[in-house]
Backbone as a ProteinNet text record, in pm:
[ID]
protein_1_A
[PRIMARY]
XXXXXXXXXXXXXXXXXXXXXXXXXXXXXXXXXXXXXXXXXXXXXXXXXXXXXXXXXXXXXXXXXXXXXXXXXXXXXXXXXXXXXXXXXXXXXXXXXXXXXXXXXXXXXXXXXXXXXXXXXXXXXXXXXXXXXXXXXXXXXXXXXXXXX
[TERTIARY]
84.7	0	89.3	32.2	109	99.7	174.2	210.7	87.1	-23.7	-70.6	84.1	12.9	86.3	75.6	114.5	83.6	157.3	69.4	189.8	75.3	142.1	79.8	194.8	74.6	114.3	56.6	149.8	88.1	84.9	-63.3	-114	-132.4	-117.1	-164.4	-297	-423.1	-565	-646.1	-742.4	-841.4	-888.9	-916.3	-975.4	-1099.2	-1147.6	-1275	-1200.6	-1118.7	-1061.4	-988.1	-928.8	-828.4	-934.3	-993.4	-1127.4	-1217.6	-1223.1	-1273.1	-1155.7	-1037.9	-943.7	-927	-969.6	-905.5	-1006.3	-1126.6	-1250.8	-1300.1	-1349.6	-1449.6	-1337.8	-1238.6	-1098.4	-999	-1075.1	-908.4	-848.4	-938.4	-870.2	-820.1	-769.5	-675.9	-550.8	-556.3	-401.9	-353.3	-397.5	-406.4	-302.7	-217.3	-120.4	-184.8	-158.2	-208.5	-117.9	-0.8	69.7	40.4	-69.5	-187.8	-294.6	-310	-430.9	-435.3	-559.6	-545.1	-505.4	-567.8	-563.2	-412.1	-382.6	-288.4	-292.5	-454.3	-508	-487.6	-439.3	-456.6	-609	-707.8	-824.7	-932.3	-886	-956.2	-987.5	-1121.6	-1170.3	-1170.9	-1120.1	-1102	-1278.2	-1352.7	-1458.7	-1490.2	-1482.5	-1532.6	-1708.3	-1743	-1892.2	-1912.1	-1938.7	-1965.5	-2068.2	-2035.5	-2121.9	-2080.6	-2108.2	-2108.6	-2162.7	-2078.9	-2089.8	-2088.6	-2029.8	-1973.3	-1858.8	-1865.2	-1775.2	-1623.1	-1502.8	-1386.3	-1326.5	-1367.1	-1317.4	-1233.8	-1220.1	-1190.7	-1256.4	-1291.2	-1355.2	-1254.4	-1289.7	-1180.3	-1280.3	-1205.5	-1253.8	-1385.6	-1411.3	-1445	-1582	-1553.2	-1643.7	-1656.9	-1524.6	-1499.1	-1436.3	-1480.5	-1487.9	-1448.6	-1322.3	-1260.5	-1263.1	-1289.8	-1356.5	-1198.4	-1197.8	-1056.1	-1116.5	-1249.7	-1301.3	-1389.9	-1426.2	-1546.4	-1552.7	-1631.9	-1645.9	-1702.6	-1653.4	-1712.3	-1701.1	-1662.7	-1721.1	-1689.5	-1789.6	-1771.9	-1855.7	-1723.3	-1771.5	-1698	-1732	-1692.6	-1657.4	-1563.6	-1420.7	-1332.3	-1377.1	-1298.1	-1203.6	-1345.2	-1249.6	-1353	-1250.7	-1301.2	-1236.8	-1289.9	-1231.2	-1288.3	-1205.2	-1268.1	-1204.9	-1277.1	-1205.3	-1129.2	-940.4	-895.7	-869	-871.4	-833.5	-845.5	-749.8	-726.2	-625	-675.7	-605.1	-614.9	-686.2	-726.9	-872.9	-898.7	-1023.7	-1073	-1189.2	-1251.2	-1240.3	-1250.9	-1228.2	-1015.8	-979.5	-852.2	-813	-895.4	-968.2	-870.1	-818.7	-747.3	-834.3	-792.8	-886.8	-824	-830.5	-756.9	-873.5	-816	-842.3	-789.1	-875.1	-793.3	-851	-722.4	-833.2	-768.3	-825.1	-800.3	-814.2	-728.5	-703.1	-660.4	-704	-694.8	-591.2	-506.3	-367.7	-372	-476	-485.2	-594.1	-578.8	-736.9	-682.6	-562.9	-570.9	-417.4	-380.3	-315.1	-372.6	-372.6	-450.1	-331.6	-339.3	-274	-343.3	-302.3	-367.2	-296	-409.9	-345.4	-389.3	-302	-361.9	-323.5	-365.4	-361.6	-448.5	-325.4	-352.2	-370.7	-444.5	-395.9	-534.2	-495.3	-608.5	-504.9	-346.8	-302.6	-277.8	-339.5	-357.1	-491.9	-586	-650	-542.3	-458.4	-348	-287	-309.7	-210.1	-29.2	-17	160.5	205.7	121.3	167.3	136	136.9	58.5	213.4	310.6	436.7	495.2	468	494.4	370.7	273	144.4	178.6	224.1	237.1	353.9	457.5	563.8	515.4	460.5	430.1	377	240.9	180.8	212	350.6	393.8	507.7	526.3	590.5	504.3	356.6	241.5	210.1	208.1	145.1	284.2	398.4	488.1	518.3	509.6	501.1	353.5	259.4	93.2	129.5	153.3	121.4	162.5	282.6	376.8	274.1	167.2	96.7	-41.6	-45.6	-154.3	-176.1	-15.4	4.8	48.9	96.2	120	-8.9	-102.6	-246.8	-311.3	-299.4	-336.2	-229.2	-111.7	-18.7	-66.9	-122.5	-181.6	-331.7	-359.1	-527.9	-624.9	-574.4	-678.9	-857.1	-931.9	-1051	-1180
-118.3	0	124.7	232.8	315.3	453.9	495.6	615.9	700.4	779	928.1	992.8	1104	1225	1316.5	1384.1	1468.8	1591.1	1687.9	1844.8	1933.9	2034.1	2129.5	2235.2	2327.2	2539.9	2556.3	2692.5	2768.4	2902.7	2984.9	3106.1	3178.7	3322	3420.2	3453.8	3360.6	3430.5	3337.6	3315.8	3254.9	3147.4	2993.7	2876.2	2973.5	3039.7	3087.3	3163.8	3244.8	3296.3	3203.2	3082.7	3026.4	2931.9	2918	2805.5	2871.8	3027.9	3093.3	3124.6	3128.3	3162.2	3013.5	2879.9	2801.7	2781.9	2767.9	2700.1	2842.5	2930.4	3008.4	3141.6	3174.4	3267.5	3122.2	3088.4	2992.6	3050.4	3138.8	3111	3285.1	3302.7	3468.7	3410.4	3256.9	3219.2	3127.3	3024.6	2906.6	2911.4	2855.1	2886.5	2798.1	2887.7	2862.5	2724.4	2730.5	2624	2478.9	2504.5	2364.3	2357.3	2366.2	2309.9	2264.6	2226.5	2191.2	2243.6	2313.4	2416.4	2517.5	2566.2	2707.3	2813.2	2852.7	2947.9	3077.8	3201.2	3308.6	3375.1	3333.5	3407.1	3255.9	3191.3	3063.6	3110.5	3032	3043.9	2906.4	2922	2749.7	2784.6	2711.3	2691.6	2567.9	2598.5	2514.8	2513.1	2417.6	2446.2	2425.7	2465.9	2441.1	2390.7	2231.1	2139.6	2002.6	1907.6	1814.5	1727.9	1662.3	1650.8	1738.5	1884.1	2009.8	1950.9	2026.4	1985.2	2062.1	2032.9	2139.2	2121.7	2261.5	2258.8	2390.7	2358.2	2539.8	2569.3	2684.4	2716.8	2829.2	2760.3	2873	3012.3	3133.2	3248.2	3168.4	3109.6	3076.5	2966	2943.1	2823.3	2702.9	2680.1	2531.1	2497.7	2362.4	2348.8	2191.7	2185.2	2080.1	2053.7	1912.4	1915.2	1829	1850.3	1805.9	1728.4	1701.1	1660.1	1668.2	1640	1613.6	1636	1697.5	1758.9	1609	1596.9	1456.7	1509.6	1644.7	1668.3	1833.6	1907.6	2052.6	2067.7	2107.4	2142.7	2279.5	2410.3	2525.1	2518.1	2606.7	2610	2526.2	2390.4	2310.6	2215.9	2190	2055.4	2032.9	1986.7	1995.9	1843.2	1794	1690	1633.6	1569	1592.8	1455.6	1405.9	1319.5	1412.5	1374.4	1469.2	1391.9	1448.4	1372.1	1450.6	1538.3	1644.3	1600.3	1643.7	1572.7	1387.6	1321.2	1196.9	1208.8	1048	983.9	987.4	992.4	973.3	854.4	749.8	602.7	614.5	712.4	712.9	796.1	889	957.5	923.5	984	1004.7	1102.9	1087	1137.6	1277.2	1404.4	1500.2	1528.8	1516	1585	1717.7	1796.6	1910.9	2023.5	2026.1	2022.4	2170.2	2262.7	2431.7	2413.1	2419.8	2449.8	2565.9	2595.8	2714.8	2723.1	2811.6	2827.4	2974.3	2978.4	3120.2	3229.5	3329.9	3454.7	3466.6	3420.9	3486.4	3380.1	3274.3	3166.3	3053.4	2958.7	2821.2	2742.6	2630.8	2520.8	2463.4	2441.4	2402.5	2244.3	2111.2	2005.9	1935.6	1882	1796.7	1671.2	1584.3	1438.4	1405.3	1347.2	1353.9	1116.9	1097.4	936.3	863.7	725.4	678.6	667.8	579	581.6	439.6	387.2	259.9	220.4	322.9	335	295.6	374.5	409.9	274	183.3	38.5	74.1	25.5	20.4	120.8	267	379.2	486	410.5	472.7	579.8	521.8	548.9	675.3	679.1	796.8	888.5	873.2	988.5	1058.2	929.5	1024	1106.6	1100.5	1179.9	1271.9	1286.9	1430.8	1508.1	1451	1534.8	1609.3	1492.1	1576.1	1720.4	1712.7	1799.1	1903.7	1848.1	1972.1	2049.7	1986.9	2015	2112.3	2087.1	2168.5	2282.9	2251.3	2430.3	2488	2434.5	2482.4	2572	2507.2	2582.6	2732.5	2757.2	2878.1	2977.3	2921.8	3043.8	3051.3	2982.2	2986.2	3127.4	3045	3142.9	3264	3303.4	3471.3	3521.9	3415.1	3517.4	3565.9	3460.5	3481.2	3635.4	3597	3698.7	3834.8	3823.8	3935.3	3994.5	3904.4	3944.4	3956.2	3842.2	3824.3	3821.5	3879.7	3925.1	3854
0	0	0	-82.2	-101.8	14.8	111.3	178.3	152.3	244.2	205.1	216.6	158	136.3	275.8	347.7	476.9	467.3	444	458.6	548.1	600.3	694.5	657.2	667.8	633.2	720.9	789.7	925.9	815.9	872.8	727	881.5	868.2	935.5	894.8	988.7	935.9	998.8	1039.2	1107.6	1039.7	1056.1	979.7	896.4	913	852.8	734.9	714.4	614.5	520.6	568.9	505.3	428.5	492.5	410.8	307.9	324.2	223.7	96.2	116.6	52.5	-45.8	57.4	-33	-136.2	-78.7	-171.1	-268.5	-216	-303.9	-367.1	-334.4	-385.2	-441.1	-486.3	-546.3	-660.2	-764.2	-919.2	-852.8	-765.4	-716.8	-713.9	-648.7	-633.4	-723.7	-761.2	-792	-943.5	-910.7	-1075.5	-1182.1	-1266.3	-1420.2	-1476.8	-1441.9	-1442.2	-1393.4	-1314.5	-1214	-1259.6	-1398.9	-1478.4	-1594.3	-1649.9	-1766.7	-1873.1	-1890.8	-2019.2	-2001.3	-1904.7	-1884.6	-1925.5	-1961.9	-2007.4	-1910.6	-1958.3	-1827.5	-1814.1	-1849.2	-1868.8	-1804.4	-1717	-1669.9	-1519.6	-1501.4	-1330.8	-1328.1	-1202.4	-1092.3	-999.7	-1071.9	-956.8	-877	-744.4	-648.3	-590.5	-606.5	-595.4	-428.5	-350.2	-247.4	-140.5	-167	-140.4	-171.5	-61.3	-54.9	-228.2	-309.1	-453.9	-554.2	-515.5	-556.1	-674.8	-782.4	-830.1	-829.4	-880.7	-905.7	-1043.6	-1075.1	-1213.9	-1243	-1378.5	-1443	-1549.1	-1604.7	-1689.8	-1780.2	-1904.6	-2003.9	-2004.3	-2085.9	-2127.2	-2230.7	-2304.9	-2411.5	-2382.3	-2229.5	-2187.1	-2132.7	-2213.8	-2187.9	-2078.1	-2003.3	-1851.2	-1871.5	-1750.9	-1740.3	-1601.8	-1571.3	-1413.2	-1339.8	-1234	-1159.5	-1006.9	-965.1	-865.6	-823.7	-683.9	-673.5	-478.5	-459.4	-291.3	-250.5	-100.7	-35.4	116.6	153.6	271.3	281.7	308	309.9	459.6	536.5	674.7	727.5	629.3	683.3	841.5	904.7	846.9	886.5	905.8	964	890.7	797.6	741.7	583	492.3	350.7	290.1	221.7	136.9	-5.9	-66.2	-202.6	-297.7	-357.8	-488.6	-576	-646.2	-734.2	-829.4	-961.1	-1090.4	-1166.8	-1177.5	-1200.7	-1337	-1473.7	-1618.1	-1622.5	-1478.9	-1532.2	-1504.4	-1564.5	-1568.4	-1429.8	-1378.6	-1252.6	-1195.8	-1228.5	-1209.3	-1152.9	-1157.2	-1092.4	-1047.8	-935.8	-850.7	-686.7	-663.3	-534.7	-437.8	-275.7	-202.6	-101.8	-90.8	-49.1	90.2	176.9	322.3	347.6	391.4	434.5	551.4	699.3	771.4	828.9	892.9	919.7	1054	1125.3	1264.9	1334.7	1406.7	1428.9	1558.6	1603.3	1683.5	1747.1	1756.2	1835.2	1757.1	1831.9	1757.3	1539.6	1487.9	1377.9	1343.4	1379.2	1307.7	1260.8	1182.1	1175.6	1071.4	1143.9	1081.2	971.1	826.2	719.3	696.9	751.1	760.4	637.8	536.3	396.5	408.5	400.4	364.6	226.5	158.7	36	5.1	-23.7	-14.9	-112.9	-118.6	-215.9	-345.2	-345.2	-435.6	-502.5	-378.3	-429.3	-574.3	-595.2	-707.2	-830.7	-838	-949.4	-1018.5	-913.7	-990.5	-976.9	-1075	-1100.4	-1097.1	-1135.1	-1178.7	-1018	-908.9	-748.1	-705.5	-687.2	-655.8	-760.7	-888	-1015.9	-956.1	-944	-926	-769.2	-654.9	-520.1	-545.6	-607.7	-617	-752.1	-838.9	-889.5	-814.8	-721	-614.9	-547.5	-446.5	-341.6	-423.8	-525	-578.2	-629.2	-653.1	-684.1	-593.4	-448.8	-324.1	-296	-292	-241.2	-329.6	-469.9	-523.6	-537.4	-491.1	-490.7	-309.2	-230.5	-107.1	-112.8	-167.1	-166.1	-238.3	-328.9	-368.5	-294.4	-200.5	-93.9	25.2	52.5	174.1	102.1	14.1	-8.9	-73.4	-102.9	-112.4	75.5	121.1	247.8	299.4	304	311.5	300.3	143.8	34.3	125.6	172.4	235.6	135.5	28.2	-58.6	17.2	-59.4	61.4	-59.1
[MASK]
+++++++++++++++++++++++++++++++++++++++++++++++++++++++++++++++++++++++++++++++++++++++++++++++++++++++++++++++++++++++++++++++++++++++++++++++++++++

């Protein structure tokens, strides 16, 4: 069985901000370089709700879906099916939980796992991830930084 993935960011801002920043402000941070298309004129929408979907949408329309919500519990804790440039049928599972560390810190905890879906190819997909997840956070926290609102 293959390893989850586990990373945690400490953000200057309250679980209630960071959970708004991640889900409903995503396409403010979210690099263009982390999607399908790499269009600069694309919105990352998160639908917010339990079977919510996550996608992006080009200037033009066209909408490419990357997941699927499986628990939306403002501001605590969020999780989601990703298959993000694959098929759904090879669908990995992202936890992600906002803790809070005082009036205006919160710990952003991800567990990323479900790579045993993948087959032969589980071990190539957790290591692009953890390499997605580690240049994805850096534009998290400097929106938070930013006081993206």
């Amino acid at each position: 069985m293959t390893p989850s993935l586990e990373l945690s960011i400490d953000v200057a801002c309250t679980p209630e901000h960071a959970f708004a920043v991640w889900t409903s402000r995503i396409s403010t941070w979210w690099p263009k370089d982390h999607t399908v298309t790499g269009s600069r004129d694309l919105l990352v929408v998160f639908e917010p709700a339990v079977g919510g979907r996550i996608y992006e949408r080009t200037a033009s329309g066209d909408e490419f879906e990357w997941g699927q919500v499986t628990s939306w519990e403002p501001p605590d804790r969020l999780a989601y099916l990703w298959y993000l440039g694959r098929d759904r049928s090879a669908a990995t599972d992202v936890e992600i939980r906002f803790v809070a560390n005082g009036p205006a810190s919160t710990t952003v905890h991800i567990e990323h796992r479900g790579w045993e879906r993948l087959g032969l190819s589980a071990e190539e997909w957790r290591g692009r991830n953890r390499q997605g997840w580690e240049s994805l956070l850096p534009h998290f926290e400097a929106a938070i930084e930013k006081g993206v609102c």
